[in-house]
FILUMKE-832650 format. One record per residue (C-alpha): residue number from 1; chain; residue in three letters; z, y, x. Coordinates in nm, 4 decimals, always signed. Each point is the difference from the previous one (the first is absolute). Layout:
# residues N
+-----+--------+---------+----------+----------+----------+
! num ! cadena ! residuo !        Z !        Y !        X !
+-----+--------+---------+----------+----------+----------+
! NUM !      A !     ALA !        Z !        Y !        X !
...
+-----+--------+---------+----------+----------+----------+
END
This chain:
# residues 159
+-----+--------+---------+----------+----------+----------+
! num ! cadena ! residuo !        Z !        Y !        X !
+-----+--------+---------+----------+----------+----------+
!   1 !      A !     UNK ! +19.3447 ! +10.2535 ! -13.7660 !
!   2 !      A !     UNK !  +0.0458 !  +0.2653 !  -0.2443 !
!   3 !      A !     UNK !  -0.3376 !  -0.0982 !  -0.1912 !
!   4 !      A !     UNK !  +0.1558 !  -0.3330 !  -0.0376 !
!   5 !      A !     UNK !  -0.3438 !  -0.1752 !  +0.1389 !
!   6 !      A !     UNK !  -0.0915 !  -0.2566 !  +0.2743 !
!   7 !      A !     UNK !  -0.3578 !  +0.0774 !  +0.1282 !
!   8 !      A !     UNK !  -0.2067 !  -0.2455 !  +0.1445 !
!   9 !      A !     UNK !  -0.3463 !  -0.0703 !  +0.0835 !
!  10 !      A !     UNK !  -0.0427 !  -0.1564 !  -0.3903 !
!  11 !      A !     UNK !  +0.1486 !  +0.3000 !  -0.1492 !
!  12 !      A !     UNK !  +0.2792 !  +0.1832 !  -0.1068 !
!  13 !      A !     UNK !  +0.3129 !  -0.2353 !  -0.1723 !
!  14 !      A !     UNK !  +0.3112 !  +0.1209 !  -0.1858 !
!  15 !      A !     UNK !  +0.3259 !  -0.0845 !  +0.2189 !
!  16 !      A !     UNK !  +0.3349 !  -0.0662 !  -0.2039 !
!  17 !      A !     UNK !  +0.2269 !  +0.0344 !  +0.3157 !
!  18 !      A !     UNK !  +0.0043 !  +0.2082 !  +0.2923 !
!  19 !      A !     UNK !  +0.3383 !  -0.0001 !  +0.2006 !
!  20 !      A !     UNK !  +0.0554 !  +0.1440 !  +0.3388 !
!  21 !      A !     UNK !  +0.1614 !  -0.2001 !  +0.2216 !
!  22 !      A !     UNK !  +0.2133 !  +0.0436 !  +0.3616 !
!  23 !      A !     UNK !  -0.3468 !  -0.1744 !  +0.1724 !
!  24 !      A !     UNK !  -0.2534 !  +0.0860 !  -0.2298 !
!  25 !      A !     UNK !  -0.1229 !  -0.0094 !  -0.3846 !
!  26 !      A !     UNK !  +0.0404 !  -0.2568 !  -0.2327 !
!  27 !      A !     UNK !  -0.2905 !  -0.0296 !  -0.2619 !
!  28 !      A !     UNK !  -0.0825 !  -0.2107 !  -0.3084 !
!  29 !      A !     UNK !  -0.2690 !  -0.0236 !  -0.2626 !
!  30 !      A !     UNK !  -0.1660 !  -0.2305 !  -0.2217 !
!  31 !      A !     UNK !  -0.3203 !  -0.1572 !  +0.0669 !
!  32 !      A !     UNK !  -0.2122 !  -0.0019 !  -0.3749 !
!  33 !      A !     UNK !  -0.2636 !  -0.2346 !  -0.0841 !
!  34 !      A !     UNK !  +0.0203 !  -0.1816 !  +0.4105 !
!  35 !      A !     UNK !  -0.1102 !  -0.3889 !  -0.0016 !
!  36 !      A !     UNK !  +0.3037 !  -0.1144 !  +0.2114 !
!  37 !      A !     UNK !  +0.2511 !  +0.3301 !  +0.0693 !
!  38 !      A !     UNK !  +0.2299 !  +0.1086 !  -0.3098 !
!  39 !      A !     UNK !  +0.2252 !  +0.2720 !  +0.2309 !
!  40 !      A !     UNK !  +0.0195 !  +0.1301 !  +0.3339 !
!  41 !      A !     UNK !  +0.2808 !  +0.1771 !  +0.1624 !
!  42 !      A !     UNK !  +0.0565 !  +0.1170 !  +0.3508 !
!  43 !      A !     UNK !  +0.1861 !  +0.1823 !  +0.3434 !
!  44 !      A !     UNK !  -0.1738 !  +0.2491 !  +0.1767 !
!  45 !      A !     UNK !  +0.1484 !  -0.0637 !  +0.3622 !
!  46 !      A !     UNK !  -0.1661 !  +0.2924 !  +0.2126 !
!  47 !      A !     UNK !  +0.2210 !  -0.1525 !  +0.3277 !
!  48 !      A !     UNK !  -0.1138 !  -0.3182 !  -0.0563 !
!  49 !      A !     UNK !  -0.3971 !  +0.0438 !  -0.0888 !
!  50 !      A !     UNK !  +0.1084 !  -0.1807 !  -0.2387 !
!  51 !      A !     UNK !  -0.1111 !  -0.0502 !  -0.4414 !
!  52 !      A !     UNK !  +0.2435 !  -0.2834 !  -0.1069 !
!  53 !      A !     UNK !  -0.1107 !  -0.0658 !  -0.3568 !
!  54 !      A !     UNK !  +0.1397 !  -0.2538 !  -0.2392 !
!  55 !      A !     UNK !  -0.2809 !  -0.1137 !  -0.2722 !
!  56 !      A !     UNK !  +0.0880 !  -0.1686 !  -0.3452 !
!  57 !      A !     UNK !  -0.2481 !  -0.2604 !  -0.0801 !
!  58 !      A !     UNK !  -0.1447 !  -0.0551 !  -0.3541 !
!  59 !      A !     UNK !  +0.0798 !  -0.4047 !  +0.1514 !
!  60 !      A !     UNK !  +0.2079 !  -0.1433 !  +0.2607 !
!  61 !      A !     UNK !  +0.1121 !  +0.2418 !  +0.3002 !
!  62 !      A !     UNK !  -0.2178 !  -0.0561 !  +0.2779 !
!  63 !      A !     UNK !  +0.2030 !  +0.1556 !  +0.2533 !
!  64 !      A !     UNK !  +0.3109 !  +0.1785 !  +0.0234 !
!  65 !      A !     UNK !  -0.1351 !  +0.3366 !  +0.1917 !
!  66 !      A !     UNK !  -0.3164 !  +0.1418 !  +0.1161 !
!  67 !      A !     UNK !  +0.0041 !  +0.2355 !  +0.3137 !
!  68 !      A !     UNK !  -0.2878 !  +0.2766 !  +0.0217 !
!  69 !      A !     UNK !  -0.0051 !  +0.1081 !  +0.3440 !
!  70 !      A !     UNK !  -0.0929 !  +0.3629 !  +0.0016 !
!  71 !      A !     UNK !  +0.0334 !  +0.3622 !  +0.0845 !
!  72 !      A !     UNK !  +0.2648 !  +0.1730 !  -0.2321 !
!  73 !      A !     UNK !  +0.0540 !  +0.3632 !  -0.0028 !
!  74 !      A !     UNK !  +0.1307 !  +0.2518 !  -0.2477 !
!  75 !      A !     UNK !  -0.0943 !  +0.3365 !  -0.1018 !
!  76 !      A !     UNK !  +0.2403 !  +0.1789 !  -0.2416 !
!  77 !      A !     UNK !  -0.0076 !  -0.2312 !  -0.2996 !
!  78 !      A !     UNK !  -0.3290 !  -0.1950 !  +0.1138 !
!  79 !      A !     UNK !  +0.0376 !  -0.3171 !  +0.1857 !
!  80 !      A !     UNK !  -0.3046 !  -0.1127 !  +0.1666 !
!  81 !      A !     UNK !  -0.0556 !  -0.3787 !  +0.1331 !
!  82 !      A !     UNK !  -0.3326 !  -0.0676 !  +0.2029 !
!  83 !      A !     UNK !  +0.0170 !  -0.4060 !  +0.0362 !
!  84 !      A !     UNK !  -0.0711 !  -0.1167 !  +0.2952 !
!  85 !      A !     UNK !  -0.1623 !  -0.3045 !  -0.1263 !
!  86 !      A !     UNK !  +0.2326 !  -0.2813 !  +0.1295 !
!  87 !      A !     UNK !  +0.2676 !  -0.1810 !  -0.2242 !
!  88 !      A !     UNK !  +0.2780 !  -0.2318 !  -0.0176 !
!  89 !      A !     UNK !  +0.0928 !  -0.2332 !  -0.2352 !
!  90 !      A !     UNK !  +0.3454 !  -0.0880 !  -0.0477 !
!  91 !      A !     UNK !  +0.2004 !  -0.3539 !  -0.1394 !
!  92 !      A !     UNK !  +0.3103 !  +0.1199 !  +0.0038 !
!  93 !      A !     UNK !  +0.2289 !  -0.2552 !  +0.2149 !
!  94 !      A !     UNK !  -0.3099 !  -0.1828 !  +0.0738 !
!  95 !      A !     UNK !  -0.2660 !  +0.1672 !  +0.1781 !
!  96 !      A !     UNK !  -0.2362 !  +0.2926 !  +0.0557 !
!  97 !      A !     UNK !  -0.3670 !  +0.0338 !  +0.1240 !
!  98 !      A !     UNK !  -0.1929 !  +0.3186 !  +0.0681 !
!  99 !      A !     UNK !  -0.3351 !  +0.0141 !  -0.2641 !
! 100 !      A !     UNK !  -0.3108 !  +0.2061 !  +0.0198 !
! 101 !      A !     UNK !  -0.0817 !  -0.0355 !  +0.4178 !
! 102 !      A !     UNK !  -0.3717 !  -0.0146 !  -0.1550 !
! 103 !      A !     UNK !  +0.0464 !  +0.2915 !  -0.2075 !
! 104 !      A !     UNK !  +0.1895 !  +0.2157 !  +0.3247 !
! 105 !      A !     UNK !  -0.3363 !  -0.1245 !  +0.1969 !
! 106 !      A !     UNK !  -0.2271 !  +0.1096 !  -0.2502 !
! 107 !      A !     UNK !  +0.1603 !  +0.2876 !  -0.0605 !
! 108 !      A !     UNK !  -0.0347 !  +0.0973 !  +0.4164 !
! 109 !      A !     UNK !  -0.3607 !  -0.0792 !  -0.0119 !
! 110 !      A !     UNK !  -0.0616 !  +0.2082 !  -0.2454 !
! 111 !      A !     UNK !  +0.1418 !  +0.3069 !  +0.1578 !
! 112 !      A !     UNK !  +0.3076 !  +0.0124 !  -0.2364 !
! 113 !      A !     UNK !  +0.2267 !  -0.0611 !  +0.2276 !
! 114 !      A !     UNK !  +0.0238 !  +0.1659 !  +0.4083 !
! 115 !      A !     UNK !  +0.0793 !  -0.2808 !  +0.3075 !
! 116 !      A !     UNK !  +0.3115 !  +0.1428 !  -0.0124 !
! 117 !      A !     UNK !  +0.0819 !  -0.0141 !  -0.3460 !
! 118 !      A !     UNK !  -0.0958 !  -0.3891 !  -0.0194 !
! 119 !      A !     UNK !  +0.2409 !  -0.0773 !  +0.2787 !
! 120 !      A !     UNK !  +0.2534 !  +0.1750 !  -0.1378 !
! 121 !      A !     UNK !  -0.0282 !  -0.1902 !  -0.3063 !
! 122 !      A !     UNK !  +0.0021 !  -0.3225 !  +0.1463 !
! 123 !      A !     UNK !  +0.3469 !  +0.0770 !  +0.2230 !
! 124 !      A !     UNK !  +0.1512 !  +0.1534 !  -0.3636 !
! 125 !      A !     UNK !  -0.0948 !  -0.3335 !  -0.1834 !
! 126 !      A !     UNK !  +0.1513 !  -0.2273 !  +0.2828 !
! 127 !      A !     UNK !  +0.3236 !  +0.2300 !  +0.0484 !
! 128 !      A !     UNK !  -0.0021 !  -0.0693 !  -0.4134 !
! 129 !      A !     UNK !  -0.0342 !  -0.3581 !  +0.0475 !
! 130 !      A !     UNK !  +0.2206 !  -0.0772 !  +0.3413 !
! 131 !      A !     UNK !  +0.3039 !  +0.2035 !  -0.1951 !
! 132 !      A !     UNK !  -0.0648 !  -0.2354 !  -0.3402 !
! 133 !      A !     UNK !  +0.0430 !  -0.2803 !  +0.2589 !
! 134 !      A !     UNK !  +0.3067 !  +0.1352 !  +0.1491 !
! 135 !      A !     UNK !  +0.1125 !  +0.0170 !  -0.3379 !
! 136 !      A !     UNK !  -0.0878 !  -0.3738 !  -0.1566 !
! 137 !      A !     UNK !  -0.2951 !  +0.1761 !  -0.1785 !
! 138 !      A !     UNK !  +0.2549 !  +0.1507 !  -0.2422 !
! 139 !      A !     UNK !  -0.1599 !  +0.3391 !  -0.0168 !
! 140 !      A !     UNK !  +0.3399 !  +0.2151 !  -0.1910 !
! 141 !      A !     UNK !  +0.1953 !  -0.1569 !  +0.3650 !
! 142 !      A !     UNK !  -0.2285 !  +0.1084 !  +0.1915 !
! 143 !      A !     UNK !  -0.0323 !  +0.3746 !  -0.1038 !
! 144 !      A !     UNK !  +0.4069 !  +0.0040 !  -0.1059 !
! 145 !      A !     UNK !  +0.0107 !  -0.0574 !  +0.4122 !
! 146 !      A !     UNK !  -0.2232 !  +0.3194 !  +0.0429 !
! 147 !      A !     UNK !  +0.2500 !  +0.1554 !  -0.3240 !
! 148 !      A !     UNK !  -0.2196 !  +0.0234 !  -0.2572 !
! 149 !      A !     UNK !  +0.0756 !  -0.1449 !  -0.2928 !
! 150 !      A !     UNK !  -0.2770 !  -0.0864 !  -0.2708 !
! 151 !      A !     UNK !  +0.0551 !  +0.0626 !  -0.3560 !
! 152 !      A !     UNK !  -0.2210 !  -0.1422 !  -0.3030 !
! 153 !      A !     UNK !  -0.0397 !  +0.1112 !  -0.3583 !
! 154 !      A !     UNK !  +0.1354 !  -0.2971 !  -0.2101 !
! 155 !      A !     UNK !  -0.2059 !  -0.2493 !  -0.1107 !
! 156 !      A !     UNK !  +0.0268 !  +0.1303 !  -0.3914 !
! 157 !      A !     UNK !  -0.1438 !  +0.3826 !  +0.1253 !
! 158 !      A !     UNK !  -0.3115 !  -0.1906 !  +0.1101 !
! 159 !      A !     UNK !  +0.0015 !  -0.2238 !  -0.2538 !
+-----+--------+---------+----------+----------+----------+
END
């Protein structure tokens, strides 16, 4: 956090917000020069296994939230999320699916992932997705059950 930078397998980005929360981190940056994705922010939910990230689209929204599932832990000022390959996609008030089964598959084959690990995944993704049901699918309901309450940077900060 204090060098300000997301790290990822593409690289090292420049991050305009870091905010602790109660449940986790908060983080947003821009995405330069990506075909489809103008801004990304996310929640860092360690209890949950959980990456809920809100994208801005350089066109129409194509969903409300993507959920990483993943490992999340935190060393001093370092967070650290290993994904655990599977997604969901949420609609907010409409539906959610979980994304990337091939990917979590792949991923097992190729010795990324343990037995273990893969199942674990799988019952973290379908917790995810039985609570969004619980909840209509409206993802801010669903955690403000669980008290955690999501904030975003306004639209004219990732503008």
């Amino acid at each position: 956090m204090a060098a300000r930078c997301h790290y990822t397998n593409t690289g090292a980005r420049p991050v305009h917000t870091y905010r602790e929360t109660p449940f986790g981190l908060f983080v947003a940056r821009e995405f330069h020069a990506h075909p489809r994705i103008r801004h990304w922010q996310a929640h860092l939910i360690p209890t949950l296994n959980l990456v809920v990230c809100r994208y801005d689209f350089h066109g129409r929204r194509e969903h409300d939230y993507y959920l990483d599932v993943a490992d999340i832990s935190r060393h001093g000022d370092v967070w650290q999320v290993r994904d655990l390959y599977l997604d969901l996609i949420v609609h907010d008030g409409l539906m959610a699916e979980i994304a990337d089964t091939d990917e979590l598959l792949a991923a097992r084959e190729a010795g990324y992932l343990t037995e273990t690990e893969m199942h674990r995944a799988v019952a973290i993704a379908h917790a995810a997705l039985s609570g969004l049901g619980r909840a209509r699918y409206v993802l801010p309901d669903w955690l403000a059950r669980r008290n955690m309450h999501l904030h975003w940077c306004d639209a004219a900060v990732s503008a």
